[in-house]
C-alpha positions in Angstrom: -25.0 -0.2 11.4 -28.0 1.3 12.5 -26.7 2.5 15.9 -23.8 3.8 13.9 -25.7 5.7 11.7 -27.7 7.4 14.3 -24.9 7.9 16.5 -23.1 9.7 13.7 -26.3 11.5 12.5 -26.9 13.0 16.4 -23.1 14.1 17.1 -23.1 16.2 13.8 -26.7 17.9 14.5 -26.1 18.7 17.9 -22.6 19.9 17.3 -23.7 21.7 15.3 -26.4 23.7 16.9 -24.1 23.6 19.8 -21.2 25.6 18.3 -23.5 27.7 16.0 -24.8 29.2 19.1 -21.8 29.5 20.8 -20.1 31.5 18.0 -23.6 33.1 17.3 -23.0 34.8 21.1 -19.2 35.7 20.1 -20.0 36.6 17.1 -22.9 39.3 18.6 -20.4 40.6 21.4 -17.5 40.6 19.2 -18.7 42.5 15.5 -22.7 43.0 16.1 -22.7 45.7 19.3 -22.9 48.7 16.5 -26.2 49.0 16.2 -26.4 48.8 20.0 -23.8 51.3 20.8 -25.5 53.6 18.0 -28.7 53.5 19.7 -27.4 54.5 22.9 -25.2 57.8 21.1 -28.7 58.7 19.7 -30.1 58.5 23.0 -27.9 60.6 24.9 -27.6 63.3 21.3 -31.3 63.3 21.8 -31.0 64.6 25.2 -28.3 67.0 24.3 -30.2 68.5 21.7 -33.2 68.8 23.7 -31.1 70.7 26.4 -29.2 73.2 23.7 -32.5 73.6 22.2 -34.1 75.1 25.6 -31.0 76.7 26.6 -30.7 80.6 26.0 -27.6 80.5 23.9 -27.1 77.4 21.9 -24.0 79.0 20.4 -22.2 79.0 23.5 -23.1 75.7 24.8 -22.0 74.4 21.5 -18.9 76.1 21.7 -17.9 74.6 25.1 -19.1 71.8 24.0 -16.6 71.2 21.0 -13.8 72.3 23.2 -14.0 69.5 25.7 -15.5 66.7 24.0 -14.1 64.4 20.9 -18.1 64.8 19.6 -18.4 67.6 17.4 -21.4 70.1 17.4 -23.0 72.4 14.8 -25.9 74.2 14.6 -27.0 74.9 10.3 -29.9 76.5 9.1 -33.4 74.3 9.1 -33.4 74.3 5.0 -29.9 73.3 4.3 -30.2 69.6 4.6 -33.5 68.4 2.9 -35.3 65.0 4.2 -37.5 62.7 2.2 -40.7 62.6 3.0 -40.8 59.5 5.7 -37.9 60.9 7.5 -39.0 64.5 7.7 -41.5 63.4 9.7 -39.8 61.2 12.1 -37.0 64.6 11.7 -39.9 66.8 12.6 -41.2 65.1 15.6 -37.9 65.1 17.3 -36.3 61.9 16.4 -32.8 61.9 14.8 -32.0 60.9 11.7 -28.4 59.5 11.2 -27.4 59.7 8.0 -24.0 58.5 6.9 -21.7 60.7 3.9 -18.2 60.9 3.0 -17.1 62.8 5.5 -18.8 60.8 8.4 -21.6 59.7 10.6 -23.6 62.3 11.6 -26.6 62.3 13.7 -29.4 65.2 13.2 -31.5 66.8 15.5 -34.6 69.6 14.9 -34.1 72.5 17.4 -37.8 73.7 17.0 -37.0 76.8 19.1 -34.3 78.3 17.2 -35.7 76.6 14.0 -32.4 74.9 13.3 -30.8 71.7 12.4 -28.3 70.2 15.4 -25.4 68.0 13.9 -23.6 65.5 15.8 -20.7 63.5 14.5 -20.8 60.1 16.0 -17.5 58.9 13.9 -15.3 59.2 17.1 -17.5 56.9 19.8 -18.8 54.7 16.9 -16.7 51.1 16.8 -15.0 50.1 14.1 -16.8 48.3 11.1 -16.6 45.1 10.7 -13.8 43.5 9.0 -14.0 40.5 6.6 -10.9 38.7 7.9 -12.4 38.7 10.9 -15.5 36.9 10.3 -13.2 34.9 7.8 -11.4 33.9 10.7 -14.9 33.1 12.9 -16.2 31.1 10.1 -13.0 28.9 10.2 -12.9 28.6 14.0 -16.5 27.2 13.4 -16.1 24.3 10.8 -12.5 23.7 12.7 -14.6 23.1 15.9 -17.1 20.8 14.1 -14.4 19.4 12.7 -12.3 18.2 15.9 -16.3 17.0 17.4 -16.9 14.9 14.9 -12.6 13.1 15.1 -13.3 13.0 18.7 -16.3 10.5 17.5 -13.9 8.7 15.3 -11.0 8.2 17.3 -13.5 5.1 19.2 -14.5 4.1 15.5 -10.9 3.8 14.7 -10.1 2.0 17.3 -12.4 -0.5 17.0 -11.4 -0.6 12.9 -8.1 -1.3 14.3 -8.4 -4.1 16.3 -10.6 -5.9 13.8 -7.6 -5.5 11.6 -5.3 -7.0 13.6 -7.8 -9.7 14.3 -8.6 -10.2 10.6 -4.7 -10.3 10.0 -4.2 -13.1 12.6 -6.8 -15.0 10.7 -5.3 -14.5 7.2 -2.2 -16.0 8.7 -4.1 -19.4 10.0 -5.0 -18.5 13.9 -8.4 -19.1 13.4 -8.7 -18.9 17.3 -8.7 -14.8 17.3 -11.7 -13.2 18.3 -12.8 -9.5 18.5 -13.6 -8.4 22.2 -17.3 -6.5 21.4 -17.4 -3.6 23.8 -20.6 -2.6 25.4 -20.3 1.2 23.9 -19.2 0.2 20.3 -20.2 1.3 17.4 -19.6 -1.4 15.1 -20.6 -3.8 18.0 -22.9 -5.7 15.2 -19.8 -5.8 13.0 -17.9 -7.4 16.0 -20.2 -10.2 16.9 -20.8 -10.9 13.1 -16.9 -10.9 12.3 -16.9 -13.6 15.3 -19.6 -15.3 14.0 -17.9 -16.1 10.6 -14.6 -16.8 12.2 -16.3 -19.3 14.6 -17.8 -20.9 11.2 -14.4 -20.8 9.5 -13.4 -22.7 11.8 -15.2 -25.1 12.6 -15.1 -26.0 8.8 -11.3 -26.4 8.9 -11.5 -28.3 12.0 -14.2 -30.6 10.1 -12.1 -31.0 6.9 -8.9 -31.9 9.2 -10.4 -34.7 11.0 -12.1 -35.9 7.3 -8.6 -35.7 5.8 -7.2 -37.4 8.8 -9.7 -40.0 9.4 -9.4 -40.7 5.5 -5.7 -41.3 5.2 -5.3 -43.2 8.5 -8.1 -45.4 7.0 -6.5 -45.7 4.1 -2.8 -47.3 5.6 -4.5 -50.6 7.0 -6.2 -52.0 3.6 -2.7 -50.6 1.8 -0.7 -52.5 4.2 -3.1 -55.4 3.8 -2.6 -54.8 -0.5 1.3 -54.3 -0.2 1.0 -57.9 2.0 -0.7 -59.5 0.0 1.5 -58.5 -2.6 4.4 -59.6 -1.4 3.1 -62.6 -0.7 2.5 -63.2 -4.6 5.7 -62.2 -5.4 7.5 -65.1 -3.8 4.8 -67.8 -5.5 6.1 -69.1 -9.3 4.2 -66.9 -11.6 4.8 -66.3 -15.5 5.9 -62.9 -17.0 3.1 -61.7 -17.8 1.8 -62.2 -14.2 4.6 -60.8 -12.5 3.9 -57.8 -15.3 0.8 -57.3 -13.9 1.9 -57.2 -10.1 4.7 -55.0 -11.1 1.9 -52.5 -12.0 -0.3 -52.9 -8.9 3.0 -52.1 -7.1 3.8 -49.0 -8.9 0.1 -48.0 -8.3 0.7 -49.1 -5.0 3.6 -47.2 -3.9 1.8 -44.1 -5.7 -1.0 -44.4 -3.0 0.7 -44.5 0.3 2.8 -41.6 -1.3 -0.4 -39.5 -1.4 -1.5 -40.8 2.1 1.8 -39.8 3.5 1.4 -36.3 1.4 -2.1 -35.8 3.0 -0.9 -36.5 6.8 2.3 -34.2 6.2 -0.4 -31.6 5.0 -3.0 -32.3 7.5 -0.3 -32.2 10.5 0.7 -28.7 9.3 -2.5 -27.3 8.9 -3.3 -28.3 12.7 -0.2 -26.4 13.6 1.2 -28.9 15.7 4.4 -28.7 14.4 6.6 -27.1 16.6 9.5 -24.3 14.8 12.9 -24.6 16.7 14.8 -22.0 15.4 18.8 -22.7 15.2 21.7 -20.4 14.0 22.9 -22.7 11.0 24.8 -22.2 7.6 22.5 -22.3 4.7 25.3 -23.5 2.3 25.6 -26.5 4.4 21.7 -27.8 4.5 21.6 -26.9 0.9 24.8 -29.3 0.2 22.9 -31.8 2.3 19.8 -31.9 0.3 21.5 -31.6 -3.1 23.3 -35.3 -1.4 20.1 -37.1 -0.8 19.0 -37.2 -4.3 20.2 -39.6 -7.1 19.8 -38.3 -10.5 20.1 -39.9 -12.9 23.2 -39.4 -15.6 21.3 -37.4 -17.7 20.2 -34.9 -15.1 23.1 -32.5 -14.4 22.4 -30.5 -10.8 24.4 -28.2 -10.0 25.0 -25.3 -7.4 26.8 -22.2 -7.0 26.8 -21.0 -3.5 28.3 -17.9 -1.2 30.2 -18.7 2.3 28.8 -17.8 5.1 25.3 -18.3 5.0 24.8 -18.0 8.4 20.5 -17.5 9.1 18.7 -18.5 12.3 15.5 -20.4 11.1 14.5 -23.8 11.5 17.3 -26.0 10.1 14.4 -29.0 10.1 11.6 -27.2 8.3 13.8 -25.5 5.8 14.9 -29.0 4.9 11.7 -30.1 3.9 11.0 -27.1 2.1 14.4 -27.6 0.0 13.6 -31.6 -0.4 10.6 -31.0 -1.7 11.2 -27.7 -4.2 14.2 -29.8 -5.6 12.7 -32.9 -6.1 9.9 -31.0 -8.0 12.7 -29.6 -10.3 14.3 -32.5 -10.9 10.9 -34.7 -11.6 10.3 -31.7 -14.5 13.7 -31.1 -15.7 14.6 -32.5 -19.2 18.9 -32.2 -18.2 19.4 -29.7 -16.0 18.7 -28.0 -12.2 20.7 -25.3 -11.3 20.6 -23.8 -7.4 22.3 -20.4 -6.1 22.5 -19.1 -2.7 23.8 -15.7 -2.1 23.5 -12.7 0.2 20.9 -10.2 0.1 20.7 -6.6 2.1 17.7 -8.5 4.5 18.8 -12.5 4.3 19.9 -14.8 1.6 18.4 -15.1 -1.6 18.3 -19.4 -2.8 16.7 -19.5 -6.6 16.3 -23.0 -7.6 15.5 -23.5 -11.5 15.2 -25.8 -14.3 15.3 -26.2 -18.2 11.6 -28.0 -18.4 8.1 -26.9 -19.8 8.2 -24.2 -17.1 4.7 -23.0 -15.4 2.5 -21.2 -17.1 1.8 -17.7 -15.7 -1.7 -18.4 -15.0 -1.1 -21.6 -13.0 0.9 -20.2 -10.3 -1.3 -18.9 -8.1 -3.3 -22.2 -8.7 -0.9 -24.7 -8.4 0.4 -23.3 -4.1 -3.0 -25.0 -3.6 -3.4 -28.8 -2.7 -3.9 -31.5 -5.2 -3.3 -29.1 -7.7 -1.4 -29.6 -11.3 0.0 -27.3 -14.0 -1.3 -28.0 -17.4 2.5 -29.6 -18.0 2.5 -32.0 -15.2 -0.9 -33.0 -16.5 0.1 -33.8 -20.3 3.4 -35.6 -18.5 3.3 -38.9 -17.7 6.5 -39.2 -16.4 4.9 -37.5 -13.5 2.4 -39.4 -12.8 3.0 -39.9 -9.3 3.3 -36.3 -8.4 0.2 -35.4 -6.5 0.0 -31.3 -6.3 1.1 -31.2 -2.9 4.7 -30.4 -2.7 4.1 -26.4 -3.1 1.1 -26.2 -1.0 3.5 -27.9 1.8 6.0 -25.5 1.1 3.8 -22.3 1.0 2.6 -23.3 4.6 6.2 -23.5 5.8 7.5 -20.4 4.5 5.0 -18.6 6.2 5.7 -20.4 9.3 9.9 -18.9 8.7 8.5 -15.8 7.4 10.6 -16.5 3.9 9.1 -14.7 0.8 9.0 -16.8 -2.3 7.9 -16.2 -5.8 7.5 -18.3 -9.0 8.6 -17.2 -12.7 10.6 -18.7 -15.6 13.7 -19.0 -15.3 15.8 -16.5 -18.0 18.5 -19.0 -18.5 16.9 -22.3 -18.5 13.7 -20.9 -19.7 11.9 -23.7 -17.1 10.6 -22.7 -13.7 12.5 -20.9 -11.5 11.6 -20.6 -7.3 13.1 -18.1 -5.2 13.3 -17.7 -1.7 14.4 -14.7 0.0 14.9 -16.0 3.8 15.6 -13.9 6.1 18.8 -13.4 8.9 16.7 -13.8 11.7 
């Protein structure tokens, strides 16, 4: 920042002493050459005064004079035109006195041997006054010069801005392996390197959480496999009710555990990115039919679906499968009778809203519960739901960014549960 500041500071100062002497000298040779070119008409008045005032008849010379030349002469009497004090003298020792009236600019002259005042009209060789549009129009010219400097010193600023947005916007969307490129001349150079610095950090703690997460969960399937063995192994031994009771529960428990293993290596895997997107042209209607198939609800649970033809979108017919499985299922765990899901055409895609008639989500949950391991106050009072875990929507967040499908949580107006929509797009 400091180099930017100074580099800022020294462009302005100099530009501007730059230009202001540049349009000082234009200025001077444009508008300020009166006084000059007055000085030199008093000059050479001087001289002819000096020449009519030795000459034998003034009268005549005066005469031709007026006849050939655009500067008019006259000769008046010494007492007409009364001086103040200061210029009487400067009058009296030969110096003119230009004195300006309604009628023009007139130069004046004593002739001390015909005791007379010479006038000379200087109105004709004079240039014209100055004119305030035109130093209107010098003025602008100025600040527009400083003006374009100082955007040619941005234009490299924004630049740089630039490219660190791009490179910020590639790490908001999970490449954590962007850098900024720090040029030698830059003036946020600083900026760059710490920008880098932070990313390097970011990722380095992602990386760190991944391989806790997946050291964690791979841990964790040997000593379940061991518990569901052993299990098993009770099972088939004669045990009373209240024994098998009891086993029943460490299964249930059991089966509720290697569902949140599986849950955190589904979540780790797509946080490492290694799961390759194989876009296919498919029909929407058809995967949706196909997921609506896998589930058995129960006979209270009514699902139904109203869907257009021709959903034809080219996405990942694998991914959007998941995203479907696991959006549904999450409706149907919450529902108290009904899911409803609709596909239909929109001017950029197809438009899928999947919704249900349960406790809904509160409007302050949502942006909480797209993040792992998390649960809406509902879920939580629910015990039904016990063996939902908080990670279905964060696994379905990651993948619609991954098909670039836009989703959004509300309640639903007919249901009055929650109701998901995703707007996919056509390509």
């Amino acid at each position: 920042m400091k180099s930017l500041s100074i580099s800022l500071t020294a462009t302005v100062v100099t530009a501007t002493i730059f230009l202001g002497f540049l349009f000082n000298i234009a200025y001077t040779n444009w508008f300020d050459h009166q006084e000059f070119e007055l000085e030199i008409l008093k000059s050479n008045a001087s001289s002819l005064a000096n020449v009519i005032d030795h000459s034998e008849n003034p009268s005549s010379i005066i005469a031709t004079w007026n006849s050939a030349s655009p500067i008019s002469l006259a000769m008046v009497p010494s007492d007409s035109i009364r001086f103040p004090e200061a210029l009487a003298k400067q009058f009296l020792t030969g110096d003119g006195v230009v004195l300006s009236s309604p009628k023009g600019v007139y130069a004046h002259y004593f002739l001390a041997r015909s005791n007379a005042i010479l006038e000379v009209k200087l109105d004709p060789l004079l240039p014209a006054p100055k004119q305030p549009l035109a130093q209107l129009i010098m003025t602008l010219c100025f600040y527009g010069a400083l003006g374009f400097t100082v955007l040619l010193w941005l234009l490299p600023l924004i630049k740089q801005l630039q490219r660190l947005n791009v490179v910020a916007l590639k790490l908001s969307e999970g490449n954590f392996l962007s850098r900024v490129t720090p040029s030698r001349f830059s003036y946020i150079r600083n900026i760059e390197q710490t920008f880098n610095h932070m990313a390097q950090k970011i990722q380095q703690l992602l990386e760190d959480n991944k391989l806790l997460t997946r050291a964690v969960s791979h841990n964790l399937k040997t000593p379940l496999s061991r518990f569901r063995f052993g299990i098993d192994i009770l099972m088939d031994e004669p045990l009373n009710s209240s024994q098998r009771k009891n086993l029943s529960h460490l299964e249930r428990d059991l089966d509720a555990m290697e569902t949140l293993v599986s849950c955190l290596l589904d979540y780790a895997k797509l946080e490492e990115g290694s799961v390759a997107i194989q876009p296919t042209c498919i029909e929407a209607g058809n995967v949706i039919n196909g997921v609506i198939a896998q589930f058995n609800h129960s006979n209270n649970l009514t699902l139904e679906a109203t869907l257009d033809e021709n959903l034809i979108i080219n996405t990942d017919e694998r991914l959007l499968t998941l995203i479907l499985q696991n959006l549904i299922e999450n409706a149907m765990q919450f529902a108290a009778s009904r899911v409803t899901i609709a596909a239909f055409h929109s001017p950029k895609g197809i438009k899928v809203t999947i919704e249900d008639d349960g406790p809904g989500i509160l409007c302050d949950d949502i942006e909480r519960l797209i993040k792992p391991f998390q649960k809406g106050e509902q879920a939580l009072s629910n015990s039904i739901n016990n063996k939902n875990h908080g990670m279905g929507l964060a696994i379905c967040k990651k993948l619609a960014q991954w098909l670039k499908i836009q989703w959004a949580i509300d309640r639903s107006p007919d249901l009055s549960g929650a109701r998901i929509t995703l707007n996919i797009p056509y390509r």
